[in-house]
MILUM-251485 format. One line per field, with one value per residue: x, y, z of N, C-alpha, C in turn; chain. Coordinates in steps of 0.02 Angstrom, whole numbers. Example, Ala and Ser with C-alpha at 12.3 -4.5 7.8 and 13.67 -1.06 7.14 Angstrom:
BEGIN
nxx <- c(660;642)
nyy <- c(-284;-112)
nzz <- c(390;354)
caxx <- c(615;684)
cayy <- c(-225;-53)
cazz <- c(390;357)
cxx <- c(660;645)
cyy <- c(-165;2)
czz <- c(390;394)
kette <- c(A;A)
This chain:
BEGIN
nxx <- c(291;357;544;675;831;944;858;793;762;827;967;891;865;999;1059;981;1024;1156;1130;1077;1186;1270;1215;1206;1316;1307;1259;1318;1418;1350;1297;1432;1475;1365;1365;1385;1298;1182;1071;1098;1240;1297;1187;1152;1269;1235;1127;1162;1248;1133;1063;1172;1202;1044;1050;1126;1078;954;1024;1059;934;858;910;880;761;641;649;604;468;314;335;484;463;378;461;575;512;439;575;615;544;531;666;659;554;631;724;687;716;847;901;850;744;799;911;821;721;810;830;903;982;886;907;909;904;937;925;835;744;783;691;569;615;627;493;426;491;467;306;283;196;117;96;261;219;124;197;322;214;178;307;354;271;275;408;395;304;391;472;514;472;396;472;483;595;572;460;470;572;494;401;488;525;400;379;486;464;358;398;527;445;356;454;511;398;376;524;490;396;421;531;462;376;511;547;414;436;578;525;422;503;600;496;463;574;568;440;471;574;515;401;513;549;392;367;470;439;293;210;253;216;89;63;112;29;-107;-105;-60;-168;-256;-314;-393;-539;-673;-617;-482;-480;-546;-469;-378;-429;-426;-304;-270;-341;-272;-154;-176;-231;-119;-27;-86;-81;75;114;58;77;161;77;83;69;-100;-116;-201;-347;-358;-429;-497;-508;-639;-657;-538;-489;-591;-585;-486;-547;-571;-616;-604;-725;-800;-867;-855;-943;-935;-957;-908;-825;-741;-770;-754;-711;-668;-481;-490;-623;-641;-550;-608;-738;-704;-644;-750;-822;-725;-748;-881;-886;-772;-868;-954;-875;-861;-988;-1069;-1030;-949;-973;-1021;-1053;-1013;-1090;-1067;-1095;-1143;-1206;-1186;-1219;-1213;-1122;-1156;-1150;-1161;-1158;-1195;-1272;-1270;-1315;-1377;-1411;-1476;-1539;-1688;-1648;-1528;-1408;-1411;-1423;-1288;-1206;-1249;-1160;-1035;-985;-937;-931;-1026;-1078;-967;-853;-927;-1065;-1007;-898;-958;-1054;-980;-937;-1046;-1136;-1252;-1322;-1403;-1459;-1519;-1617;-1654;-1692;-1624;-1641;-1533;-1413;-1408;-1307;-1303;-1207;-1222;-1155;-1104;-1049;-968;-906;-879)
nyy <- c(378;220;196;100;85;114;169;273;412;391;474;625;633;644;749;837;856;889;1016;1083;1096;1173;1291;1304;1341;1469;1546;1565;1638;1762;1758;1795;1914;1999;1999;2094;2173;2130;2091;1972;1903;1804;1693;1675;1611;1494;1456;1442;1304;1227;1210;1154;1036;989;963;874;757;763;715;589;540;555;465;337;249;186;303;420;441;539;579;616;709;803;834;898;1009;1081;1111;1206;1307;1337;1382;1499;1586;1607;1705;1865;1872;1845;1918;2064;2193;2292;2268;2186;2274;2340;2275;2173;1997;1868;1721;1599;1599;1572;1423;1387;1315;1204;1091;1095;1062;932;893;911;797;698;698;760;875;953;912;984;1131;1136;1144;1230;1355;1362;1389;1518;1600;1608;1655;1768;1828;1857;1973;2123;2205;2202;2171;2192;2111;2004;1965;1895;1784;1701;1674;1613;1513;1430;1400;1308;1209;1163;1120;1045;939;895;828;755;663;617;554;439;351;336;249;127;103;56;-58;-131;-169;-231;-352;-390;-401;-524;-622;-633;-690;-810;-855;-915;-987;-1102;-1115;-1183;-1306;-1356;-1355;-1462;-1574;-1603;-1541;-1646;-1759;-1780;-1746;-1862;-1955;-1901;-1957;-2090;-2140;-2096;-2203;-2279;-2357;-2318;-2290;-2266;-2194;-2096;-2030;-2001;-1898;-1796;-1763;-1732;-1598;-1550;-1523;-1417;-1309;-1295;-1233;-1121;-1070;-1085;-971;-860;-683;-626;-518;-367;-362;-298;-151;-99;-47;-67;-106;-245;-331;-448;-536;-561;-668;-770;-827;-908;-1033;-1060;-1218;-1372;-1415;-1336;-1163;-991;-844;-675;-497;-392;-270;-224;-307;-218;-235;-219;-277;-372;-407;-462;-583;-666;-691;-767;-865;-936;-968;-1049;-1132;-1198;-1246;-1343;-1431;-1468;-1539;-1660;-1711;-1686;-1725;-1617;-1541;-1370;-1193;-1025;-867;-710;-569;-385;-271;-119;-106;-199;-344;-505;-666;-806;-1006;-1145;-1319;-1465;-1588;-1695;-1623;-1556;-1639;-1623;-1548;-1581;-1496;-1437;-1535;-1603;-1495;-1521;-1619;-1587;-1555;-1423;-1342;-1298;-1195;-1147;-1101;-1063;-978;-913;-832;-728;-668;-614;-530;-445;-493;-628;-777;-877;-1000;-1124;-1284;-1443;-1628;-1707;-1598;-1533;-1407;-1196;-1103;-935;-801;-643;-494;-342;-211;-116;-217;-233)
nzz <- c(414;412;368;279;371;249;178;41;118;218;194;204;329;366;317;392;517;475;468;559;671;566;556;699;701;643;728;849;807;789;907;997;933;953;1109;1194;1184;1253;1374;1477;1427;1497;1500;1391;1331;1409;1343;1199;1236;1284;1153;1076;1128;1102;970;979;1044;917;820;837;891;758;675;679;625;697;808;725;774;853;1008;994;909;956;1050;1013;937;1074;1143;1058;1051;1175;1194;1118;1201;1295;1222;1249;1381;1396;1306;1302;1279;1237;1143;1042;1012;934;817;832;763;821;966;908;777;650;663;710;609;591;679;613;500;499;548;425;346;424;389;281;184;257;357;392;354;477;581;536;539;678;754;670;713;873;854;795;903;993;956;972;881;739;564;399;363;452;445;320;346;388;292;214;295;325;162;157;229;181;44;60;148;23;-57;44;33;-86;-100;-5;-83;-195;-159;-133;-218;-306;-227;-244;-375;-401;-303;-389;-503;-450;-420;-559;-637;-549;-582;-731;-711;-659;-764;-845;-778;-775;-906;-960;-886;-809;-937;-1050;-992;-988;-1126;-1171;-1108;-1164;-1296;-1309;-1217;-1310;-1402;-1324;-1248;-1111;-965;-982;-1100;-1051;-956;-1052;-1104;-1013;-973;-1077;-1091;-957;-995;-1094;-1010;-923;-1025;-1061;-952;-897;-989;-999;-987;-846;-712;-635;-456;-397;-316;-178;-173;-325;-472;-533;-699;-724;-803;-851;-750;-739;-860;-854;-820;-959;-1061;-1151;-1108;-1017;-1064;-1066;-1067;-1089;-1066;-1212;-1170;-1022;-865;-702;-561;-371;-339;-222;-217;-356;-354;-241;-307;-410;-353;-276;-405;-473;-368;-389;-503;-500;-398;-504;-616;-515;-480;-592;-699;-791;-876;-911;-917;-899;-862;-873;-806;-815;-721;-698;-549;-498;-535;-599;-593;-657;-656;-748;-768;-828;-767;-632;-555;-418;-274;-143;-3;2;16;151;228;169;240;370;373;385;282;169;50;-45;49;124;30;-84;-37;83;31;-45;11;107;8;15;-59;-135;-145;-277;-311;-415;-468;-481;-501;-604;-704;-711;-641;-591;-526;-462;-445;-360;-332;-262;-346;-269;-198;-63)
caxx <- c(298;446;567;746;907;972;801;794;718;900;972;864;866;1070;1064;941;1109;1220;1084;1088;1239;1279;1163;1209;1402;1310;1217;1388;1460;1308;1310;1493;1484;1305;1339;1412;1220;1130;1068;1127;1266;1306;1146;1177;1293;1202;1076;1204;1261;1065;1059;1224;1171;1012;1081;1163;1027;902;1055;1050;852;825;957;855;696;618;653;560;425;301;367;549;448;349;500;616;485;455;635;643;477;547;716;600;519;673;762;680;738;921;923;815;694;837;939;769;714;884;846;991;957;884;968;858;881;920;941;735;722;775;636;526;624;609;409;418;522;416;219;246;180;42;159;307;184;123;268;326;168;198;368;344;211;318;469;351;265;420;536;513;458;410;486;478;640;559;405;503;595;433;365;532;526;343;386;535;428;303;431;555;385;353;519;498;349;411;551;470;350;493;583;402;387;547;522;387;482;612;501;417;547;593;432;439;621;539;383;493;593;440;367;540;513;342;368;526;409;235;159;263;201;28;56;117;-48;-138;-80;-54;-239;-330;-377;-418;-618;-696;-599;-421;-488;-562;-389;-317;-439;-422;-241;-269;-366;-247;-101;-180;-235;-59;17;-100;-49;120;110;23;142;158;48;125;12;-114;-112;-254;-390;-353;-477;-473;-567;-663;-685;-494;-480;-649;-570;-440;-571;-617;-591;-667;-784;-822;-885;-849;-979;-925;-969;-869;-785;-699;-802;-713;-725;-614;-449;-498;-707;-667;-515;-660;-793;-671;-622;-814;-833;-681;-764;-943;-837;-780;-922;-980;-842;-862;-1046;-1122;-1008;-886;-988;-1020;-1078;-996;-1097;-1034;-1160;-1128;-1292;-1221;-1202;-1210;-1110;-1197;-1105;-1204;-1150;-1250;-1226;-1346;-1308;-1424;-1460;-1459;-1599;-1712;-1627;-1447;-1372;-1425;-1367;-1207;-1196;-1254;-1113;-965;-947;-964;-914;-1068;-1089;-902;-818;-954;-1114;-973;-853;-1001;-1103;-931;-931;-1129;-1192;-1292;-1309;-1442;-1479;-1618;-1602;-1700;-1675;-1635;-1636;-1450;-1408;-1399;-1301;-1311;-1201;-1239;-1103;-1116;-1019;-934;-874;-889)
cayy <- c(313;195;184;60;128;138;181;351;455;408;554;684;643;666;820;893;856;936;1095;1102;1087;1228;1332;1337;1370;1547;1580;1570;1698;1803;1781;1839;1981;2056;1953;2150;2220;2064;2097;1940;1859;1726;1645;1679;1558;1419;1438;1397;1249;1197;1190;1105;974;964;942;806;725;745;682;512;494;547;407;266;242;205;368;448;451;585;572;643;775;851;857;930;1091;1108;1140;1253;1349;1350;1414;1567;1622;1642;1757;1918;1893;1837;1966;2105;2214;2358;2235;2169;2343;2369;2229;2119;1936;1808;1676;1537;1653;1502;1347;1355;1287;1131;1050;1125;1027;872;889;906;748;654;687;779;956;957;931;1033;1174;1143;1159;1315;1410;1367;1406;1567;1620;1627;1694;1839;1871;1868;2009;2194;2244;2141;2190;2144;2044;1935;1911;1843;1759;1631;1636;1565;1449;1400;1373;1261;1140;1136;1088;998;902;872;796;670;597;579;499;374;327;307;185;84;75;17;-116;-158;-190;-281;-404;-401;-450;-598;-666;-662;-751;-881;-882;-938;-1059;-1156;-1153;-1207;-1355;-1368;-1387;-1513;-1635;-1619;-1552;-1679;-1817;-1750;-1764;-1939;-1984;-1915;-2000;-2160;-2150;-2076;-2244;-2348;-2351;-2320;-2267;-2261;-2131;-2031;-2009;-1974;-1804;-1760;-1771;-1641;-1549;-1503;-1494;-1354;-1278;-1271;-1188;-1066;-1023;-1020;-934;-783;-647;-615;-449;-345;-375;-275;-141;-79;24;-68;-137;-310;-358;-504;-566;-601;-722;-836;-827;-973;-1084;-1102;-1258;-1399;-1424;-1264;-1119;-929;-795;-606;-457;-363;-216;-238;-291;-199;-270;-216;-336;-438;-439;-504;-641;-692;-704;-801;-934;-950;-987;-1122;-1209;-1199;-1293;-1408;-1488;-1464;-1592;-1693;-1723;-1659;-1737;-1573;-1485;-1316;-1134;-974;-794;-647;-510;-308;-229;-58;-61;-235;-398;-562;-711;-889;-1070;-1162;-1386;-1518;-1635;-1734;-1580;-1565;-1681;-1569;-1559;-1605;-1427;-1431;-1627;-1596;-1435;-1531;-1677;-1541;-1541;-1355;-1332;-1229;-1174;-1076;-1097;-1014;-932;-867;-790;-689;-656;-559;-468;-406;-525;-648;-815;-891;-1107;-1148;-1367;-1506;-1684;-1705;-1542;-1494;-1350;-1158;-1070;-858;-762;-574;-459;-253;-167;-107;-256;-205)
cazz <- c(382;441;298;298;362;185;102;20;168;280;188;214;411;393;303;417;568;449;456;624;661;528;579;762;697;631;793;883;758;810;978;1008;895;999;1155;1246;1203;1283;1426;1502;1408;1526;1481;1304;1321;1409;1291;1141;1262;1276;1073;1061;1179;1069;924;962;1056;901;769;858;885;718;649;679;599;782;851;703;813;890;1059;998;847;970;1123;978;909;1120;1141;1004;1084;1274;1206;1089;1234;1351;1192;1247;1442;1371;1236;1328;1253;1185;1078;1007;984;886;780;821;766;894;987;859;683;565;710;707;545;603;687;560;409;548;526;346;340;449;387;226;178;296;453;385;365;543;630;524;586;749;763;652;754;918;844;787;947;1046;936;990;838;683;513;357;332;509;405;257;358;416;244;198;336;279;98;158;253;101;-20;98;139;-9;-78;75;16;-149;-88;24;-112;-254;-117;-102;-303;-280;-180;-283;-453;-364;-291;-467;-570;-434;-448;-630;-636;-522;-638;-776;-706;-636;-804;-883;-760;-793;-975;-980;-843;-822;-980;-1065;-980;-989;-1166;-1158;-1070;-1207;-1367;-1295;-1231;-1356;-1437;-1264;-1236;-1061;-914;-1006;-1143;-1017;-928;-1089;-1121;-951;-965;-1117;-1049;-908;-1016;-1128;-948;-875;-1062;-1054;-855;-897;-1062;-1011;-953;-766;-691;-557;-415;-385;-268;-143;-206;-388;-489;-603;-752;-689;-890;-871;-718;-772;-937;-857;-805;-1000;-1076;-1187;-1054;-964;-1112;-1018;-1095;-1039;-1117;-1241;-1111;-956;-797;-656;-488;-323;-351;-171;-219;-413;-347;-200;-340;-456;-317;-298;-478;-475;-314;-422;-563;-456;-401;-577;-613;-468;-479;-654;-787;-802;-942;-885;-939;-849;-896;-842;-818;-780;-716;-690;-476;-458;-544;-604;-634;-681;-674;-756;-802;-866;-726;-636;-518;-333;-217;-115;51;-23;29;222;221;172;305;409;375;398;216;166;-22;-70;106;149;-24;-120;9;121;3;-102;83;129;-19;33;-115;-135;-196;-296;-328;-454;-455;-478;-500;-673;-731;-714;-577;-593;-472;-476;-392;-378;-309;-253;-367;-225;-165;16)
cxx <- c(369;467;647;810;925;938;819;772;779;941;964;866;948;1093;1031;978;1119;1183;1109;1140;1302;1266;1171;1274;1373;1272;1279;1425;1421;1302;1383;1499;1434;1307;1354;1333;1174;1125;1082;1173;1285;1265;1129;1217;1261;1166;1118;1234;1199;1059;1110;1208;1108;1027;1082;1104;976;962;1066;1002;853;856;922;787;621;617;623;493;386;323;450;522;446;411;547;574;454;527;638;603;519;612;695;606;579;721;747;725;824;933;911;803;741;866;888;748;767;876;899;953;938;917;954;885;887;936;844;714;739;736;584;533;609;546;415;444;470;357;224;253;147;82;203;269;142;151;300;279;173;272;377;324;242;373;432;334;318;476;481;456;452;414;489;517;613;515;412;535;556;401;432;544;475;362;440;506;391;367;481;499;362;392;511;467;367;478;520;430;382;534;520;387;439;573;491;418;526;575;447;455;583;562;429;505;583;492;426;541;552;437;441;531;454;354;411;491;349;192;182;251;123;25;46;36;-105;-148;-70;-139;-271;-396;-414;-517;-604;-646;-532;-431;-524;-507;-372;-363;-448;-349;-228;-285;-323;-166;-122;-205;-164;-14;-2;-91;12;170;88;73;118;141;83;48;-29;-147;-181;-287;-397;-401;-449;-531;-570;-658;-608;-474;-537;-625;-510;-458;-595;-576;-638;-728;-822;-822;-890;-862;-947;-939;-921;-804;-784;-764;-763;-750;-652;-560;-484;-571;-681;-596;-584;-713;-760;-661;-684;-852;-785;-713;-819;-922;-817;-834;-964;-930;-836;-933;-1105;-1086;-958;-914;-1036;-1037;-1082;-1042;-1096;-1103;-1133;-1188;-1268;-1198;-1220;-1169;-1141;-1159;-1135;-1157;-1188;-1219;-1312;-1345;-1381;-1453;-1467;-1522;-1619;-1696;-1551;-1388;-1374;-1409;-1306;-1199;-1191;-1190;-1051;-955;-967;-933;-946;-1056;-1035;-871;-861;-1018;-1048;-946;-912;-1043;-1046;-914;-984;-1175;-1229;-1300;-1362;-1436;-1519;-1572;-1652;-1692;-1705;-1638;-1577;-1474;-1386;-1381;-1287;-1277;-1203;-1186;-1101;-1039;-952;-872;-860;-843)
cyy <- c(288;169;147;97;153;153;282;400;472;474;611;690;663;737;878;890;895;1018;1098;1119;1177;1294;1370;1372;1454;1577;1604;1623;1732;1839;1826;1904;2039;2040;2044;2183;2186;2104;2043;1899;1800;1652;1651;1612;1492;1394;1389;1327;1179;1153;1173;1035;946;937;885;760;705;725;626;497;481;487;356;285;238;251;407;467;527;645;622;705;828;880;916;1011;1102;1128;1197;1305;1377;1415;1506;1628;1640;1706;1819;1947;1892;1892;2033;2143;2265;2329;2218;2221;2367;2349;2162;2031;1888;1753;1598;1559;1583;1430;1312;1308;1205;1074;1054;1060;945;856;851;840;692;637;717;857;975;973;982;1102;1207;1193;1212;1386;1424;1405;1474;1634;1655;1674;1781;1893;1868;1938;2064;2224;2173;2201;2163;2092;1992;1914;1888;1802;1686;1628;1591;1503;1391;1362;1302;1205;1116;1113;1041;922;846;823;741;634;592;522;436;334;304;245;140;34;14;-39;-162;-188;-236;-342;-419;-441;-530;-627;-690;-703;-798;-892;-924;-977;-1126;-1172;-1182;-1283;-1395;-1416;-1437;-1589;-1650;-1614;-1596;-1744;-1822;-1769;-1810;-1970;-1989;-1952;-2057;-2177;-2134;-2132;-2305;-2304;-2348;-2273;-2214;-2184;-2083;-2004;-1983;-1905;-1785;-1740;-1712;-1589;-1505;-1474;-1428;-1283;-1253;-1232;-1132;-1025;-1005;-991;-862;-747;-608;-550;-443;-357;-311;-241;-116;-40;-12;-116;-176;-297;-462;-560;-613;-656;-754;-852;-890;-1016;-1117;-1137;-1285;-1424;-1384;-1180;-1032;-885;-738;-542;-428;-310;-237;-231;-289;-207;-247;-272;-402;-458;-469;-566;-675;-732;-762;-869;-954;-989;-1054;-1159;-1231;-1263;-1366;-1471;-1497;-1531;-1655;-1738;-1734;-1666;-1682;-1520;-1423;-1244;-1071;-923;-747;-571;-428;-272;-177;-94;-121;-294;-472;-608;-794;-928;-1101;-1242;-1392;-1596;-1666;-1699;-1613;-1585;-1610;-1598;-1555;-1558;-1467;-1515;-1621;-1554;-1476;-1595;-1655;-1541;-1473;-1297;-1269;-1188;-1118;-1060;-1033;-957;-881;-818;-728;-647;-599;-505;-420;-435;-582;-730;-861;-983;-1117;-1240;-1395;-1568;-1705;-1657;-1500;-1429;-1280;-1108;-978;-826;-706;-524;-377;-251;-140;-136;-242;-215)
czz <- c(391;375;318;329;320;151;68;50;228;244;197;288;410;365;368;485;540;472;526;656;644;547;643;765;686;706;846;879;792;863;1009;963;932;1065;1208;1229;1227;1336;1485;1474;1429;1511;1420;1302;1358;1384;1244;1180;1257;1203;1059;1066;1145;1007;911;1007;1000;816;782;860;801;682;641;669;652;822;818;728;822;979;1039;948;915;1037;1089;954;983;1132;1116;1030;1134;1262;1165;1128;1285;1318;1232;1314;1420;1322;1274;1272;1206;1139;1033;977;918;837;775;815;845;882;929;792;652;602;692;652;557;633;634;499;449;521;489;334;353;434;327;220;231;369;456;401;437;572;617;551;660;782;737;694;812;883;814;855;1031;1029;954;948;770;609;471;332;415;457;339;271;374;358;215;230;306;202;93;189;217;75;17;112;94;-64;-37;43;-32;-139;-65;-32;-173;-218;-129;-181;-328;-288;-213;-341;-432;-347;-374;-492;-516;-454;-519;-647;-599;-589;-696;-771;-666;-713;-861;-858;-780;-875;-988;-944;-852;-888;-1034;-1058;-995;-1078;-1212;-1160;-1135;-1268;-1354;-1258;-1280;-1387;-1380;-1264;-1147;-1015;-947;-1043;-1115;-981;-982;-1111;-1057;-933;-1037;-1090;-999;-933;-1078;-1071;-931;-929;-1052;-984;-865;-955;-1040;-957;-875;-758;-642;-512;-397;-322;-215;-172;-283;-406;-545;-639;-737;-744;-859;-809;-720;-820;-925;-862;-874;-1036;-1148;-1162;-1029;-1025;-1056;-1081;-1066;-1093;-1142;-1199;-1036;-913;-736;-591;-431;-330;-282;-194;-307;-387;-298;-265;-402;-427;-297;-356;-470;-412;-339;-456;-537;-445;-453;-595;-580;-474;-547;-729;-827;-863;-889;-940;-913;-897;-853;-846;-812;-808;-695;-582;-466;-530;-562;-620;-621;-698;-688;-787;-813;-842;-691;-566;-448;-292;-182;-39;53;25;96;250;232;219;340;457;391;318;174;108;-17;-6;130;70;-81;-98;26;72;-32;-26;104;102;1;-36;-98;-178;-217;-329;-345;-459;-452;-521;-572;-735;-740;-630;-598;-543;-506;-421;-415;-322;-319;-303;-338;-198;-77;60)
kette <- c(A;A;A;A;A;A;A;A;A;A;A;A;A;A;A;A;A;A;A;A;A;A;A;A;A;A;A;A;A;A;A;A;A;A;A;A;A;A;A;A;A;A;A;A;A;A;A;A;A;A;A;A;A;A;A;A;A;A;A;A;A;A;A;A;A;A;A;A;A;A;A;A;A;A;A;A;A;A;A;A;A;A;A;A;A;A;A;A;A;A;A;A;A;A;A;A;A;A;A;A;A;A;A;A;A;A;A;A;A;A;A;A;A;A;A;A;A;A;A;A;A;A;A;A;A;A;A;A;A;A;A;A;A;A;A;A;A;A;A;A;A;A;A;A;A;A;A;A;A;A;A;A;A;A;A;A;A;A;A;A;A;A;A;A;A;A;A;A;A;A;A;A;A;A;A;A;A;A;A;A;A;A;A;A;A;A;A;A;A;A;A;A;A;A;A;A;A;A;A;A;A;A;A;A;A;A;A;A;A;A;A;A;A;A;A;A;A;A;A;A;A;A;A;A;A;A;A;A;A;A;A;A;A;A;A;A;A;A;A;A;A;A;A;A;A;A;A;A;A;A;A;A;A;A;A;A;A;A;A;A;A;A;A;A;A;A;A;A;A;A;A;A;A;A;A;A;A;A;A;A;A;A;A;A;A;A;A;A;A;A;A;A;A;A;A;A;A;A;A;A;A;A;A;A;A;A;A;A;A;A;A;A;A;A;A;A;A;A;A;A;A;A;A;A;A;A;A;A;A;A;A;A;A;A;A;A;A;A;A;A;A;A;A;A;A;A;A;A;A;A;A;A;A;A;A;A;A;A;A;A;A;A;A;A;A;A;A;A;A;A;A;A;A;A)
């Protein structure tokens, strides 16, 4: 997972330099202290030249968030393999026999903590077996401080591992909260706006209509209407957004659309809907409303259903109800309200949408929505 230069994950890539680094300073010590029982010291030392030279090759990939890659994991735990398998010929079989550390003893660990960095527990743990594995089936003799030596390796890519992903996922949180609390400073200087302009004028509107007949005093409760709409939007305290996988209660976004016009039934306990299938099924409902307003006089009747493994949610007016043909008319005119606004969106969830109508009878639209949300 690609994380910022400065996020909380660039640390652990510059420590795991310093290791190396460290690490190869004791191999050095090592080497010159056993390099007269090698059987070839000369290439004792080009080895330690090899892992110098890496070093510093995998303290510049890993630097940049782009070089984190597969491409530089897997070239870095080959290296570490190639140089393994040449210990026994560089060391030969009597120093190994002796016990004398190999040319890797604590350098290995550094691709290893690489993994762990990169994928987690799962990878770290990898790459320790692997690397274990070899360094096992290349020493003379295996003893028990080698095979403590690879469960220590092991345990360090588990928990190294696991410290990454906590980090990365504490930086992401983060992230989150930060852009949170923006949003909610914005939110509240909108609605200081809001309140010093529009719902003040809105208010205006009303009280100076209230007593006009006909057109006038319908402006002035429509002009309520939207100013007790826009307190309650930005009155109610700002949600962090919700993230993938998270589920809404459907009750509380229908619960905006109600007014003195539009009555929203729901049952007592939370109906939980996928956040994208209950916003879909909500903007469905407001395009319903709509032409409920548009067409049917604005009085309205939302009910909220929960069947258990599927969703129900009824509009219902007392308008003058939709002509037989009306739908496939309008389609046919490009105008495609019911058609994308409310079929499509419910059709994508895998629901379904139901139109009882007749001329004079008001209109009942039904939409029915998987559970699932699909």
């Amino acid at each position: 997972m690609p994380s910022s230069p400065g996020g909380l994950e660039g640390p652990l890539w510059r420590s795991i330099a310093v290791f190396r680094f460290a690490s190869l300073a004791y191999v050095c010590v090592l080497v010159l202290r056993d390099a007269d029982r090698y059987a070839h010291p000369l290439a004792a030392g080009g080895v330690l030249l090899v892992m110098l030279a890496w070093s510093g090759v995998t303290a510049v990939g890993y630097a940049r968030p782009a070089g984190r890659g597969w491409p530089l994991l897997l070239a870095d735990l080959g290296v570490l393999l190639a140089i393994m398998l040449a210990t026994p010929w560089v060391m030969g079989r009597a120093a190994l026999a002796a016990g004398l550390p190999t040319l890797t003893v604590a350098w290995l660990a550094g691709p290893v903590l690489a993994w762990a960095v990169s994928g987690g527990r799962r990878r770290g743990a990898v790459a320790a077996l692997v690397a274990g594995g070899v360094d096992l089936v290349t020493r003379e003799r295996v003893s028990q401080s080698s095979l403590t030596g690879v469960i220590l390796m092991l345990l360090a890519g588990v928990v190294v591992g696991h410290v990454a992903r906590l980090a990365v996922t504490a930086e992401e949180r983060l992230q989150r909260a930060v852009e949170l609390e923006a949003a909610t400073r914005e939110r509240e200087r909108l609605a200081r706006d809001i309140h010093d302009s529009v719902l003040q004028v809105l208010a205006l509107v009303q009280r100076r209509g209230a007593q006009l007949d006909g057109e006038g005093g319908e402006l002035a409760r429509l002009a309520g209407e939207q100013e007790a709409a826009l307190r309650a939007l930005i009155g109610r305290a700002a949600a962090p957004p919700p993230e993938e996988g998270d589920t809404r209660d459907l009750r509380d976004l229908l619960d905006r659309y109600a007014s003195t016009t539009v009555a929203v039934s729901a049952p007592a306990t939370p109906v939980g809907l996928p956040a994208h299938a209950a916003r879909e099924v909500a903007a469905a409902v407001g395009a319903a409303l709509d032409n409920v307003a548009r067409y049917a006089g604005g009085r309205a009747w939302v009910l909220i259903e929960d069947e258990g493994e599927t969703v129900t949610v009824s509009v219902r007016d007392e308008g003058p109800g939709i002509p037989a043909g009306r739908l496939a008319e309008a389609a046919a005119q490009g105008r495609l309200g019911v058609a994308q606004s409310i079929r499509g969106r419910v059709a994508d969830l895998g629901g379904q949408v139901r139109i009882a109508s007749a001329p004079g009878s008001g209109t009942e639209i039904e939409l029915v929505v998987p559970r699932s949300g699909r």
